[in-house]
C-alpha positions as CSV (number, residue, x, y, z in Angstrom):
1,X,-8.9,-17.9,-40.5
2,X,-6.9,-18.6,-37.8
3,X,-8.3,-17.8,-34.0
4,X,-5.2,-15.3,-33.6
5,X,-5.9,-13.5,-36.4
6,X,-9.6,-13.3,-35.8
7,X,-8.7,-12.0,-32.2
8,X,-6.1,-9.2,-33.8
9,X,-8.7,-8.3,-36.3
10,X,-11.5,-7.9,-33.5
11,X,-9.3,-6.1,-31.4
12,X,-7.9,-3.9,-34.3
13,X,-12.0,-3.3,-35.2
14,X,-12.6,-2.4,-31.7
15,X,-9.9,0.2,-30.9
16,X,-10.1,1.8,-34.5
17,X,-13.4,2.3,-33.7
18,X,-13.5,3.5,-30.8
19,X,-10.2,5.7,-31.6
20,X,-12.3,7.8,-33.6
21,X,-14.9,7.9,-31.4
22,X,-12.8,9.7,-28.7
23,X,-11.6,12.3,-31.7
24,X,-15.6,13.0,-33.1
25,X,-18.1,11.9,-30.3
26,X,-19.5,14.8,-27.8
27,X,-20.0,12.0,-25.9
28,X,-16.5,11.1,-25.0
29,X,-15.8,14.7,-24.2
30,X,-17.9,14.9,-21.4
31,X,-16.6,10.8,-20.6
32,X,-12.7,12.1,-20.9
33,X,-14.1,15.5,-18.6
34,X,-15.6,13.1,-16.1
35,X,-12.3,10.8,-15.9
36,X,-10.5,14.8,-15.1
37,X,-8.7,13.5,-18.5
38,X,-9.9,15.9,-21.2
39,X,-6.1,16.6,-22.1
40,X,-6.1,13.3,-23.1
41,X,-8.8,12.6,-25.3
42,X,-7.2,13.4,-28.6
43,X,-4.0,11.6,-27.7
44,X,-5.6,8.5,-26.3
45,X,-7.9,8.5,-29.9
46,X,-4.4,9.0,-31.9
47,X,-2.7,6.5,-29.9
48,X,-5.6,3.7,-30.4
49,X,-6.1,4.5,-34.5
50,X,-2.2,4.0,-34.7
51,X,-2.1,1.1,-32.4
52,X,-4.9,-0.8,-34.2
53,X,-3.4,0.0,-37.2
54,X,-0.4,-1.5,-35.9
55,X,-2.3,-4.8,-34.9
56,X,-3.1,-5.1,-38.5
57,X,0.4,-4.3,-39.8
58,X,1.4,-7.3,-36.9
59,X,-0.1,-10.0,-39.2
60,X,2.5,-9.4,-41.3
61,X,5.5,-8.1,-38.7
62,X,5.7,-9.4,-35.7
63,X,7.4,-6.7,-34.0
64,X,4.1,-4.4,-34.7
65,X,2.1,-6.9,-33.4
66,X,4.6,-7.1,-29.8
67,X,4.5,-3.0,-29.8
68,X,0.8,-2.5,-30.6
69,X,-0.9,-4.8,-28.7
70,X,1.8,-4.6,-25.7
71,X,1.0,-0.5,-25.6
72,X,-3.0,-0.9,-25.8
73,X,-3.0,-3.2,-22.7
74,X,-0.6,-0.9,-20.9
75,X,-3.5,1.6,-22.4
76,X,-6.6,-0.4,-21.2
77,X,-4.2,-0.9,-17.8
78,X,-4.8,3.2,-17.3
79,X,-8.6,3.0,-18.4
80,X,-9.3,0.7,-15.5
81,X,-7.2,3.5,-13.2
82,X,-9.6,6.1,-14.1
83,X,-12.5,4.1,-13.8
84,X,-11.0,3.0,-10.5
85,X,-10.5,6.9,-9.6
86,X,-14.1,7.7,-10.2
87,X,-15.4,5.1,-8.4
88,X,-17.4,3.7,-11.6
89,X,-19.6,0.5,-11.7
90,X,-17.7,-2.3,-11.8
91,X,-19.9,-3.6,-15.0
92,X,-18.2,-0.2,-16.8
93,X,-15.3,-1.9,-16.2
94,X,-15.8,-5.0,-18.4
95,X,-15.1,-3.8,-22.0
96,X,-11.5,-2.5,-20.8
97,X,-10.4,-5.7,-18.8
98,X,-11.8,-7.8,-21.5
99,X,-9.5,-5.8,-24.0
100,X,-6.7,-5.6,-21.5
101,X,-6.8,-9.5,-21.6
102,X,-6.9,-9.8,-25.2
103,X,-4.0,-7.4,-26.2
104,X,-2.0,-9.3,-22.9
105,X,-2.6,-12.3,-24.6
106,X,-1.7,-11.3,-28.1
107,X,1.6,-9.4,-26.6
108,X,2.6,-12.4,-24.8
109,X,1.4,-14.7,-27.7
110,X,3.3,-12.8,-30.5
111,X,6.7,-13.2,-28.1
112,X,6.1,-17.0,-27.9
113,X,5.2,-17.4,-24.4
114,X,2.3,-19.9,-24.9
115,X,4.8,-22.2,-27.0
């Protein structure tokens, strides 16, 4: 397996994943409540399922790739502004910059920047 792929298919695991979690978990209500984002939870759970659904569709079309993985680090771009507005931790802060990397990377990558 290549390392991109194995990148796109961790980073579609993650987001599907955690997609859902924002629709199901009680958890994430209160964590969307506490950002002063509850209006967004279900979007932001639709938008991730679809987008790492996307990355997965990307191995195959490029352009999928290029729109998923562009919109989840524009995504994870936001999650750092609400951790930013709620003055969390900055160790909170870790899982959505790594993933902000990773689907910059893959955006850029898939639109041949690193050629």
């Amino acid at each position: 397996m290549e390392f991109r792929t194995a990148l796109v298919l961790g980073s579609s695991l993650a987001f599907l994943s955690y997609g859902v979690h924002c629709l199901v978990s009680p958890s994430m209500r209160l964590e969307f409540a506490r950002y002063r984002l509850a209006h967004l939870r279900v979007l932001t759970g639709l938008l991730e399922i679809l987008a790492g659904l996307g990355l997965i569709a990307g191995l195959r079309w490029p352009l999928a790739l290029q729109l998923s993985s562009g919109g989840l680090a524009l995504l994870m771009g936001f999650a750092l502004a609400a951790r930013l507005r709620v003055r969390d931790a900055l160790p909170l802060w870790i899982p959505a910059a790594a993933l902000l990397v990773l689907n910059g990377y893959l955006c850029l990558s898939s639109l041949g920047a690193f050629e």
